[in-house]
DRENDO-1510 file (C-alpha; in Angstrom, 1 decimal, always signed):
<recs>
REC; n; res; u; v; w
REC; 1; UNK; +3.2; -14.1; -3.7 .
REC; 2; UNK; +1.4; -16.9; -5.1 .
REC; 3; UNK; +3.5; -17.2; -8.6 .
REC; 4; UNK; -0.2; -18.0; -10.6 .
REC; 5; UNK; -1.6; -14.9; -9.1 .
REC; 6; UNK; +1.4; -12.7; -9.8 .
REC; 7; UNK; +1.6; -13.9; -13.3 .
REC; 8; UNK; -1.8; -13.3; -13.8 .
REC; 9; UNK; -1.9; -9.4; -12.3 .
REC; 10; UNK; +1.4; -8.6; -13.7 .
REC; 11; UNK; +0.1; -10.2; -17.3 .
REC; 12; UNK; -3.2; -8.2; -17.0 .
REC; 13; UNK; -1.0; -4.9; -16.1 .
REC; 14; UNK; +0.7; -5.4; -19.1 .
REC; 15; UNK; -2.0; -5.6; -21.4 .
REC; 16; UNK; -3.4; -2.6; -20.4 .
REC; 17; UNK; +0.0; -0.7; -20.0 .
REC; 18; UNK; +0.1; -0.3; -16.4 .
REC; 19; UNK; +3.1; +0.3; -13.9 .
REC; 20; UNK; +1.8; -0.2; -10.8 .
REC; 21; UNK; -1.6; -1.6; -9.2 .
REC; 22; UNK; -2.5; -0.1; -5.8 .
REC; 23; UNK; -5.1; -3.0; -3.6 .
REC; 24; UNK; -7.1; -1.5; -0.8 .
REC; 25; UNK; -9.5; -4.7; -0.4 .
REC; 26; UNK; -9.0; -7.2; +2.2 .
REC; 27; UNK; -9.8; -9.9; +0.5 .
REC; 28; UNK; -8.1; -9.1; -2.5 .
REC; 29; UNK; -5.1; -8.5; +0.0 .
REC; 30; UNK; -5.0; -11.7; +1.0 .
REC; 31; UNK; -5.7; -13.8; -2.7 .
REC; 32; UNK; -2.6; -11.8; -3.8 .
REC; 33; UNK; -0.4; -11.8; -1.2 .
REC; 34; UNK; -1.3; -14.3; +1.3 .
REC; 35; UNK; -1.5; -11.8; +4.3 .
REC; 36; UNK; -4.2; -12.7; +6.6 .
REC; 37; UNK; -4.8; -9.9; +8.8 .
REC; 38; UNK; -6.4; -6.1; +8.7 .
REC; 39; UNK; -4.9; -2.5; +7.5 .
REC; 40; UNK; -2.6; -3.4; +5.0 .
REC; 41; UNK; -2.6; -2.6; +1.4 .
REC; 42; UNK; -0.4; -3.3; -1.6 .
REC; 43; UNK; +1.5; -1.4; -4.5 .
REC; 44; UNK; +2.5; -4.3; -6.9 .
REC; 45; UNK; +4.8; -3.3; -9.6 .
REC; 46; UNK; +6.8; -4.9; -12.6 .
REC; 47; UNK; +9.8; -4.2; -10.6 .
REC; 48; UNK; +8.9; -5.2; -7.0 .
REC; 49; UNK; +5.9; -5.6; -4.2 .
REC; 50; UNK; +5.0; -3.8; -1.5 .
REC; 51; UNK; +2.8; -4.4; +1.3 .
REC; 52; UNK; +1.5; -1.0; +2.8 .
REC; 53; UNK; +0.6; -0.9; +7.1 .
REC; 54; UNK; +1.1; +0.6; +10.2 .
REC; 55; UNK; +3.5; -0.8; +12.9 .
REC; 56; UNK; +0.8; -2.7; +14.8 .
REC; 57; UNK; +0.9; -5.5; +12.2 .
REC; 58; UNK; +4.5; -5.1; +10.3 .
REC; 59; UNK; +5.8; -8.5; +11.6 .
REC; 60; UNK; +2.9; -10.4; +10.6 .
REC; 61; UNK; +3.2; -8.7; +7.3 .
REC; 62; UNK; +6.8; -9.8; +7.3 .
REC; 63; UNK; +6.2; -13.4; +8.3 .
REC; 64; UNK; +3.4; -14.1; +6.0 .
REC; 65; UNK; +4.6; -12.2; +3.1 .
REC; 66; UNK; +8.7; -12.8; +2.8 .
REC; 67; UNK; +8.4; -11.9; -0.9 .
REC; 68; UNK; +7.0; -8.1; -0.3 .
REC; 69; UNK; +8.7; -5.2; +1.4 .
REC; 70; UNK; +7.3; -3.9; +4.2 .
REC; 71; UNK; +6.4; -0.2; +4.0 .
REC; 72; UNK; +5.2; +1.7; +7.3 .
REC; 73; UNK; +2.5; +4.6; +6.5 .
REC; 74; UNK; +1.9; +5.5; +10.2 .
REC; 75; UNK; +3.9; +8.1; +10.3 .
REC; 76; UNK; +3.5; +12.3; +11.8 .
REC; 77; UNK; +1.4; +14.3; +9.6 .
REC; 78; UNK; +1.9; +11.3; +6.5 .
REC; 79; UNK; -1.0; +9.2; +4.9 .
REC; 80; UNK; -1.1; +6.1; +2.8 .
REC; 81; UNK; -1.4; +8.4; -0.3 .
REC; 82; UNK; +2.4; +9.6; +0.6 .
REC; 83; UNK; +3.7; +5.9; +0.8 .
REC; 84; UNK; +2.4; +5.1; -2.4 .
REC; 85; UNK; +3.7; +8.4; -4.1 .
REC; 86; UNK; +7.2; +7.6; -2.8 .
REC; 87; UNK; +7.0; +4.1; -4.0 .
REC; 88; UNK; +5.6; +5.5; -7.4 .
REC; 89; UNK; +8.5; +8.2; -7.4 .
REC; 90; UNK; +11.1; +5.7; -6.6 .
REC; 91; UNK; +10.0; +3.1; -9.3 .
REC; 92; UNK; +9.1; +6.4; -11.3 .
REC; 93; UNK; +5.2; +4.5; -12.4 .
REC; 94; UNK; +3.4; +6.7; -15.0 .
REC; 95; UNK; +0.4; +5.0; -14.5 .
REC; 96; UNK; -1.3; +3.2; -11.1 .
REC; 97; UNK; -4.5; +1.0; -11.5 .
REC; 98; UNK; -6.9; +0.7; -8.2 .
REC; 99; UNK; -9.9; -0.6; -7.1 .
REC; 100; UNK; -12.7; +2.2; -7.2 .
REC; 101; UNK; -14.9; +0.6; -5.2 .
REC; 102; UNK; -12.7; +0.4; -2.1 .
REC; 103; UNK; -11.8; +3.8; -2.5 .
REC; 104; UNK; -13.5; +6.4; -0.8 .
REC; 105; UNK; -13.5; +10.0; -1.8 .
REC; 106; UNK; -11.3; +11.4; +0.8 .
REC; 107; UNK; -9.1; +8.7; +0.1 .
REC; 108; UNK; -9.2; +9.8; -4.1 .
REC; 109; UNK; -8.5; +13.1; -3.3 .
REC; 110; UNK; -5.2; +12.2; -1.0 .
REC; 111; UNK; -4.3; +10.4; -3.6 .
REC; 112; UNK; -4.3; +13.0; -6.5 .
REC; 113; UNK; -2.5; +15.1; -4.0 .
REC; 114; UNK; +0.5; +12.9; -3.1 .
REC; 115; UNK; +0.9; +10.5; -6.4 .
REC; 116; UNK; +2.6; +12.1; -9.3 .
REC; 117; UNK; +0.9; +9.1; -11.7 .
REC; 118; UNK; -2.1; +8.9; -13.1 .
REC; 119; UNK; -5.2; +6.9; -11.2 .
REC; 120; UNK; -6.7; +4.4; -13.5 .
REC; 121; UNK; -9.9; +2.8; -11.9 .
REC; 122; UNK; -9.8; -1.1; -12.7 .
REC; 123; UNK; -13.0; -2.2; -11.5 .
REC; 124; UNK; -13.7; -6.0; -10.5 .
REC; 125; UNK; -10.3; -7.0; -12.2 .
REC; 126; UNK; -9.2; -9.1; -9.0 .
REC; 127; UNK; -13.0; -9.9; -8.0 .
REC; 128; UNK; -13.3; -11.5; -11.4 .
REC; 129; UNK; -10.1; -13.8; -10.9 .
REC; 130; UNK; -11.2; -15.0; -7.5 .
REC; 131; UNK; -14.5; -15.8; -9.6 .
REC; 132; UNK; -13.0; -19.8; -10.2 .
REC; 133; UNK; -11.6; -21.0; -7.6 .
REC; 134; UNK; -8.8; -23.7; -8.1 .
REC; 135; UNK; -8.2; -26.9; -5.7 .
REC; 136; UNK; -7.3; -25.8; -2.1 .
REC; 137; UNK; -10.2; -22.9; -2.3 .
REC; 138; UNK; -12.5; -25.6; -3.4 .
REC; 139; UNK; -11.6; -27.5; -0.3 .
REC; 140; UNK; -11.2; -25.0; +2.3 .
REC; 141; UNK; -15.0; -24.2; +1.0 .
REC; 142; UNK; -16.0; -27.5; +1.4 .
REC; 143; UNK; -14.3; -27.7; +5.0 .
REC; 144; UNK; -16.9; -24.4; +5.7 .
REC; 145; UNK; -19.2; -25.8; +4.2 .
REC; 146; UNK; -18.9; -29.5; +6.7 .
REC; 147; UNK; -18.9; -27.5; +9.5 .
REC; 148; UNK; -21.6; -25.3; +9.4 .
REC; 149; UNK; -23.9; -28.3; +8.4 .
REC; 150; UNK; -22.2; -30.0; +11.8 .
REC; 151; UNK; -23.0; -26.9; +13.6 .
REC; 152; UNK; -26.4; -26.9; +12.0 .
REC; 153; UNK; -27.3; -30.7; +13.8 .
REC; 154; UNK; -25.7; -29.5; +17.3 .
REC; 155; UNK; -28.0; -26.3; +17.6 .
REC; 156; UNK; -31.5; -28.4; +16.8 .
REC; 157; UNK; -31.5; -29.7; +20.1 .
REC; 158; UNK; -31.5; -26.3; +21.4 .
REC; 159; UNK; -34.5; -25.2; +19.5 .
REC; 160; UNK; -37.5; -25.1; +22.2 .
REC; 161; UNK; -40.3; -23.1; +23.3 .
REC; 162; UNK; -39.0; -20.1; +25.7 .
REC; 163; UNK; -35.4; -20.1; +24.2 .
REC; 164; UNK; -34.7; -17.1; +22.8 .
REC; 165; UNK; -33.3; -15.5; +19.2 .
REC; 166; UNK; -30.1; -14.0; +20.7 .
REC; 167; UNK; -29.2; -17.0; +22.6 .
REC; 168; UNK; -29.4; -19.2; +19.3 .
REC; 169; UNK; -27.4; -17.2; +17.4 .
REC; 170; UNK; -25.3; -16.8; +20.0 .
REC; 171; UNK; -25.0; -21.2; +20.5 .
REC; 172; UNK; -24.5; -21.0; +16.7 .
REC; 173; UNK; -21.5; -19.0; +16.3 .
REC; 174; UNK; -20.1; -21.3; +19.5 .
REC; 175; UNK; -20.5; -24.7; +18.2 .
REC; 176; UNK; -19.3; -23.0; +14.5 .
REC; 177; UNK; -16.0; -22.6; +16.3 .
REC; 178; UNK; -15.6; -25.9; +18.1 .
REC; 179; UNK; -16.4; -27.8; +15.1 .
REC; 180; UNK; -13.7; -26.2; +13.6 .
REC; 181; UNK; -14.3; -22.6; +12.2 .
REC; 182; UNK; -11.6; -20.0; +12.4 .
REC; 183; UNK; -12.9; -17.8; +15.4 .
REC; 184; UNK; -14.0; -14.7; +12.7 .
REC; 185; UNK; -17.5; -15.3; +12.6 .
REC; 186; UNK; -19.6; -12.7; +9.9 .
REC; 187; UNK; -22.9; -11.6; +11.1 .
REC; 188; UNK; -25.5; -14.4; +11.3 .
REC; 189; UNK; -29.4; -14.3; +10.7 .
REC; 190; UNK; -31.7; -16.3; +13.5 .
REC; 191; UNK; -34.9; -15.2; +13.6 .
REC; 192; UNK; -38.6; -16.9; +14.6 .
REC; 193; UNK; -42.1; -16.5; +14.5 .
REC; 194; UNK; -43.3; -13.3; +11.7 .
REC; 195; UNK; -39.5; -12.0; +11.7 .
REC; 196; UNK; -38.6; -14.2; +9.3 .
REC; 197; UNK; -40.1; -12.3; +7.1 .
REC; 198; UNK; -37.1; -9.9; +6.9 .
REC; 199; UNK; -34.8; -11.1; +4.6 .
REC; 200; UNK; -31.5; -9.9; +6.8 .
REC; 201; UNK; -33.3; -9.9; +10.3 .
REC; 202; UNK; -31.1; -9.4; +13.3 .
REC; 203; UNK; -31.2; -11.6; +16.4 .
REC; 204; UNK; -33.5; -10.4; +19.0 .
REC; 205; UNK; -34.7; -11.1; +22.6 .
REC; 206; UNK; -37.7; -12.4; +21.0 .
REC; 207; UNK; -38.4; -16.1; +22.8 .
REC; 208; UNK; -39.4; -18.8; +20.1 .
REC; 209; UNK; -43.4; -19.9; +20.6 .
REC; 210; UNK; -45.2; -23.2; +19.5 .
REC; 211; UNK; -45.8; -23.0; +16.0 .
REC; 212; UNK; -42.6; -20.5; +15.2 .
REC; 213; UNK; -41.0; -21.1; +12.1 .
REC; 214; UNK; -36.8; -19.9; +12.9 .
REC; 215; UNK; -35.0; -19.2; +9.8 .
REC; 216; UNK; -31.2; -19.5; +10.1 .
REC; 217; UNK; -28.7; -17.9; +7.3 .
REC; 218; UNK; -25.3; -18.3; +8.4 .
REC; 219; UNK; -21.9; -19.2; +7.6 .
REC; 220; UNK; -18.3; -19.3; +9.1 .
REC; 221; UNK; -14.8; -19.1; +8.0 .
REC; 222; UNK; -12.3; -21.7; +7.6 .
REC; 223; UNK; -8.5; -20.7; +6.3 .
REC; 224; UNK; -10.5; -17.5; +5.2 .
REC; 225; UNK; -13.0; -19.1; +2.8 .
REC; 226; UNK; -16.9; -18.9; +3.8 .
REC; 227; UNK; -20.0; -20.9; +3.8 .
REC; 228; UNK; -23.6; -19.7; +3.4 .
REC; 229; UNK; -26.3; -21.7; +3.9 .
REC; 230; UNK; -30.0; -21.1; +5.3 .
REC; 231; UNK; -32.4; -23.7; +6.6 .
REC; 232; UNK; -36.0; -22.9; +8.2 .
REC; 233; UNK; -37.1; -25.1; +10.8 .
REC; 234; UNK; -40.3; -25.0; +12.7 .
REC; 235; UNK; -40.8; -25.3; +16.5 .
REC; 236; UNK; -43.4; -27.9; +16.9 .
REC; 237; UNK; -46.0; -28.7; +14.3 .
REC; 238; UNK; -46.1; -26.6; +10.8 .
REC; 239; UNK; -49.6; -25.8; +10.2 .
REC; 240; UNK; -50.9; -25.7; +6.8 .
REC; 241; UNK; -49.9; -23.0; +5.4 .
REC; 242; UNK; -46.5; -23.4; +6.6 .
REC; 243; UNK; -46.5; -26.6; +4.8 .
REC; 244; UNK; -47.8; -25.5; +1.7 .
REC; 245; UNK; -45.0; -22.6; +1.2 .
REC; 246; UNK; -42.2; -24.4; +2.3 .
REC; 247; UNK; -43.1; -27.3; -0.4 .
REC; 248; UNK; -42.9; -24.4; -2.7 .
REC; 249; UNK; -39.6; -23.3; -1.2 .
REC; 250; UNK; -38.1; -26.5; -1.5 .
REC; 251; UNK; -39.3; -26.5; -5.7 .
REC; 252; UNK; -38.3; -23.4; -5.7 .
REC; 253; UNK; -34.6; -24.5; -4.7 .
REC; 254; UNK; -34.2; -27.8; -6.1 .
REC; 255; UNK; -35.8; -26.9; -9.5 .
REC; 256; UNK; -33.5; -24.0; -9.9 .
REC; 257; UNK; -30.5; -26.0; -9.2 .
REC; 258; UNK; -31.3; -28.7; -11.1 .
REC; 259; UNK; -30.5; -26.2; -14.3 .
REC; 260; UNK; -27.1; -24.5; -12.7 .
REC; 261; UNK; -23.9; -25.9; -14.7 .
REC; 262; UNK; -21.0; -24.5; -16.8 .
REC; 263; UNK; -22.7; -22.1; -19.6 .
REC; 264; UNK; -26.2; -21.7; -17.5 .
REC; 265; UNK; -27.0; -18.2; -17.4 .
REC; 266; UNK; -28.5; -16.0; -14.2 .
REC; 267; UNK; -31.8; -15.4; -16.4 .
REC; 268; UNK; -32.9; -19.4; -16.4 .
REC; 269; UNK; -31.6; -20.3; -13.0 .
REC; 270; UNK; -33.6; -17.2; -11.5 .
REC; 271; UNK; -37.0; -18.3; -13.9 .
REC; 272; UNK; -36.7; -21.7; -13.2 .
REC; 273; UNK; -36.6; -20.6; -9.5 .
REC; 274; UNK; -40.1; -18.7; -10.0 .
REC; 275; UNK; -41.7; -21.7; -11.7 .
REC; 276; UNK; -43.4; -23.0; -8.8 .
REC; 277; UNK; -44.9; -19.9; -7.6 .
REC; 278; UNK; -45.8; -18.6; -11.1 .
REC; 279; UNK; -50.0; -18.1; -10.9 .
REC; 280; UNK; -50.0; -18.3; -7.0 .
REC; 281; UNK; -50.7; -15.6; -4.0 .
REC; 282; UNK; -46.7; -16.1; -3.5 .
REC; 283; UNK; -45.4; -14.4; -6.2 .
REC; 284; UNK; -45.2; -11.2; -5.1 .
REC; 285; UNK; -43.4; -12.1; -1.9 .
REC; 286; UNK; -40.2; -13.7; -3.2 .
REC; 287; UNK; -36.7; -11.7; -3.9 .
REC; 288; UNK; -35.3; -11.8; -7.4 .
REC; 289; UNK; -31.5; -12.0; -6.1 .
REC; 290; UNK; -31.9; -15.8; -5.9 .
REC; 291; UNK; -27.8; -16.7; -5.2 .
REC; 292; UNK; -24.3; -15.0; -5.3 .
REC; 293; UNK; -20.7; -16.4; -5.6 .
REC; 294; UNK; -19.1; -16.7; -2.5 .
REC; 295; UNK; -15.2; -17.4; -1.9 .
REC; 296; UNK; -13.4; -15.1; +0.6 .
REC; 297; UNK; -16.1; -12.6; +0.7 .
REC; 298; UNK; -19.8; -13.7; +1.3 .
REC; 299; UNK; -21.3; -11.5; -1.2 .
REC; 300; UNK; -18.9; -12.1; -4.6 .
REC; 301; UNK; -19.3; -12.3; -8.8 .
REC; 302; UNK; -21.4; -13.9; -10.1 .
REC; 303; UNK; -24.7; -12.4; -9.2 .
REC; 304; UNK; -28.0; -14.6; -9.7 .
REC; 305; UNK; -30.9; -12.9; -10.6 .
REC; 306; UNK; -33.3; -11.9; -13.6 .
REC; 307; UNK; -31.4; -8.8; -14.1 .
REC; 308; UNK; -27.6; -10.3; -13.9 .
REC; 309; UNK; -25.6; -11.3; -17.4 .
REC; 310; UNK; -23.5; -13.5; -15.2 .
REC; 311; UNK; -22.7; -17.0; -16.9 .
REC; 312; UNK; -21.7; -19.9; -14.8 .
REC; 313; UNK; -18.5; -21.3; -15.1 .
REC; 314; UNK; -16.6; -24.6; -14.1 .
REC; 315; UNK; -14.8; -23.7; -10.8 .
REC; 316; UNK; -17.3; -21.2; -9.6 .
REC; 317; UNK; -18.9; -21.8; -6.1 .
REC; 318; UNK; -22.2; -19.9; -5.7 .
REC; 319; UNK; -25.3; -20.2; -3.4 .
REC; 320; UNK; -28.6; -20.6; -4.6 .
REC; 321; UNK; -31.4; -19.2; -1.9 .
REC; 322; UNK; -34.7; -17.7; -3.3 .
REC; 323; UNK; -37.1; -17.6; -0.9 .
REC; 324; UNK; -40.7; -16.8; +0.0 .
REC; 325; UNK; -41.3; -13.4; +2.3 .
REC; 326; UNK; -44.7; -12.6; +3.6 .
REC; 327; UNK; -44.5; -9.2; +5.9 .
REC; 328; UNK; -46.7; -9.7; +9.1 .
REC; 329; UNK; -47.0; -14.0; +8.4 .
REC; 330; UNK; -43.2; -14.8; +7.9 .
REC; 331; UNK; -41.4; -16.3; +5.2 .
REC; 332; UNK; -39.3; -19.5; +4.7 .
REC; 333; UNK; -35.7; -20.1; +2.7 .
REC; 334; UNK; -33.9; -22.7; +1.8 .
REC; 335; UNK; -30.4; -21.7; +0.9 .
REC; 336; UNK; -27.4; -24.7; -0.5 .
REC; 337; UNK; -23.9; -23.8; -1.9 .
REC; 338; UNK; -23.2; -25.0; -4.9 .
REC; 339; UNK; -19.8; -26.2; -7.0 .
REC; 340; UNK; -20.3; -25.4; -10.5 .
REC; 341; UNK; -19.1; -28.4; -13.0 .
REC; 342; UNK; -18.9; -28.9; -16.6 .
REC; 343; UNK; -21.9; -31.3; -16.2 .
REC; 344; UNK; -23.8; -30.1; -13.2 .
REC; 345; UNK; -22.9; -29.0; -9.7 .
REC; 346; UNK; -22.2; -30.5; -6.7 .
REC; 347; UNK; -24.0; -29.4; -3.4 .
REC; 348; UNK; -21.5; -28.8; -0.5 .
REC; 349; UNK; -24.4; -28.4; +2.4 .
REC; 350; UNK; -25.1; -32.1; +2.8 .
REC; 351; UNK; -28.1; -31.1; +5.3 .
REC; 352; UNK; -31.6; -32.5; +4.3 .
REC; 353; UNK; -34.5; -30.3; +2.6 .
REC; 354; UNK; -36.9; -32.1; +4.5 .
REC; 355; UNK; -39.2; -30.3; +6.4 .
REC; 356; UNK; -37.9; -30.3; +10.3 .
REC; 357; UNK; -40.6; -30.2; +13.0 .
REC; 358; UNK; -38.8; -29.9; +16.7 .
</recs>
């Protein structure tokens, strides 16, 4: 275990006078323990760590986590809940924290059947943690980050009349991958013409047409860390209404980063992100969550919008993407992802605002 994160969890267990802490999440998984795979879980205690599978994955568990023991749950007629109450039993915990949001109620009731401790829910405690990142998280986020924008130049030459929505997406994970990506690509947004509109539009067999505006929001993983970034493109010449609500887009962005550093809170980012379209037809088609943090998991703390009380802080990575939605016309977003500093932030998509006409 990474000695920083054990201090921390063990510290944070102590202070609230909890034995054990029982982690379902994936990511969280891995930030504590380093394991990089699926269907394992751990039972961290003052005394000694666990990690939780099935016999599928027990020797990567054992190679990539030499400081855990390796408990098998996969066994006739027995269920996760039973490891962890023999663990608890044999360490004899009085208390077990866990994540309620990555436990479902089957799962809660198992538990209160086979643990002899009582459940604590301890909400967000890790999520909160993996909030800052520290120096190899900040570059294997800015390794994401260089080779989705690479990805991004590759796939503009593919971007034609007759080519269809599926097929882009489908060149966009590709060249993701031999630019560098790990191959575990998360579900990607292409879409053209009045689709772009919806905000988390799936790929279809629609073929792009003169005049098509193609939004792409999309992302890959490197060393387990993700990028997000969105850019809309248009397939030949923008008319003029295109024009006018990407400019407004691209104020919409630039102006709301321009306020994002340590101590800036959700509230002004997300109004300085409205100022441009404050008094215009456009108002009431943009999206008030206008960025999210973004580490391990694409959707993470903090949350940007008029309704978050999220402050920024030094170390956070986040994405800043309001956007403009019209149903039946199309919309346009911009999306960059962001390094938080004491004095400002630093942008790790280095591809251009400019409007791009292909």
């Amino acid at each position: 275990m990474n000695n920083e994160r054990e201090e921390f969890l063990l510290g944070w267990m102590e202070s609230q006078q909890i034995d054990g802490f029982f982690i379902a999440g994936k990511e969280n998984v891995r930030y504590i323990s380093g394991y990089t795979s699926a269907d394992a879980y751990l039972l961290v205690t003052k005394e000694k760590q666990y990690i939780i599978t099935d016999p599928r994955y027990t020797e990567q568990a054992a190679a990539e986590c030499p400081d855990y023991e390796v408990i098998v749950w996969r066994k006739p007629g027995k269920t996760v809940g039973d490891a962890v109450g023999a663990l608890a039993e044999r360490h004899a915990l009085k208390t077990i924290a866990f994540e309620p949001e990555r436990m479902n109620y089957t799962w809660h009731q198992d538990f209160l059947r086979a643990v002899k401790a009582e459940l604590v829910p301890a909400p967000g405690v890790i999520e909160g943690r993996r909030a800052v990142k520290n120096a190899r998280e900040i570059a294997c986020l800015r390794a994401a980050c260089d080779i989705s924008c690479r990805a991004f130049e590759r796939l503009l030459s593919d971007i034609r009349v007759g080519v269809t929505e599926k097929e882009l997406a489908a060149r966009l994970s590709l060249y993701m991958v031999l630019e560098g990506a790990d191959t575990q690509p998360y579900g990607n947004i292409l879409i053209s013409g009045p689709r772009t509109s919806l905000l988390h539009g799936i790929p279809s067999d629609r073929a792009l047409r003169y005049g098509d505006p193609v939004l792409m929001d999309f992302g890959c993983q490197y060393d387990g860390y993700l990028s997000d970034m969105t850019r809309t493109v248009f397939v030949g010449r923008a008319d003029e209404r295109q024009r006018e609500v990407y400019a407004l887009e691209r104020r919409m962005v630039e102006e709301s980063a321009a306020l994002m550093k340590a101590g800036a809170s959700s509230k002004a980012v997300y109004e300085a992100s409205t100022a441009a379209i404050q008094g215009t037809e456009y108002f009431d088609y943009h999206y008030s969550g206008i960025g999210h943090g973004i580490g391990m998991f694409v959707h993470e703390v903090p949350f940007l919008g008029p309704n978050s009380s999220a402050v920024l802080e030094a170390g956070n990575v986040v994405t800043i993407e309001p956007g403009i939605y019209i149903p039946g016309w199309g919309g346009v977003r911009i999306e960059d992802q962001l390094l938080i500093t004491p004095d400002g932030n630093e942008n790790l998509i280095h591809t251009t605002h400019d409007l791009i006409e292909l």
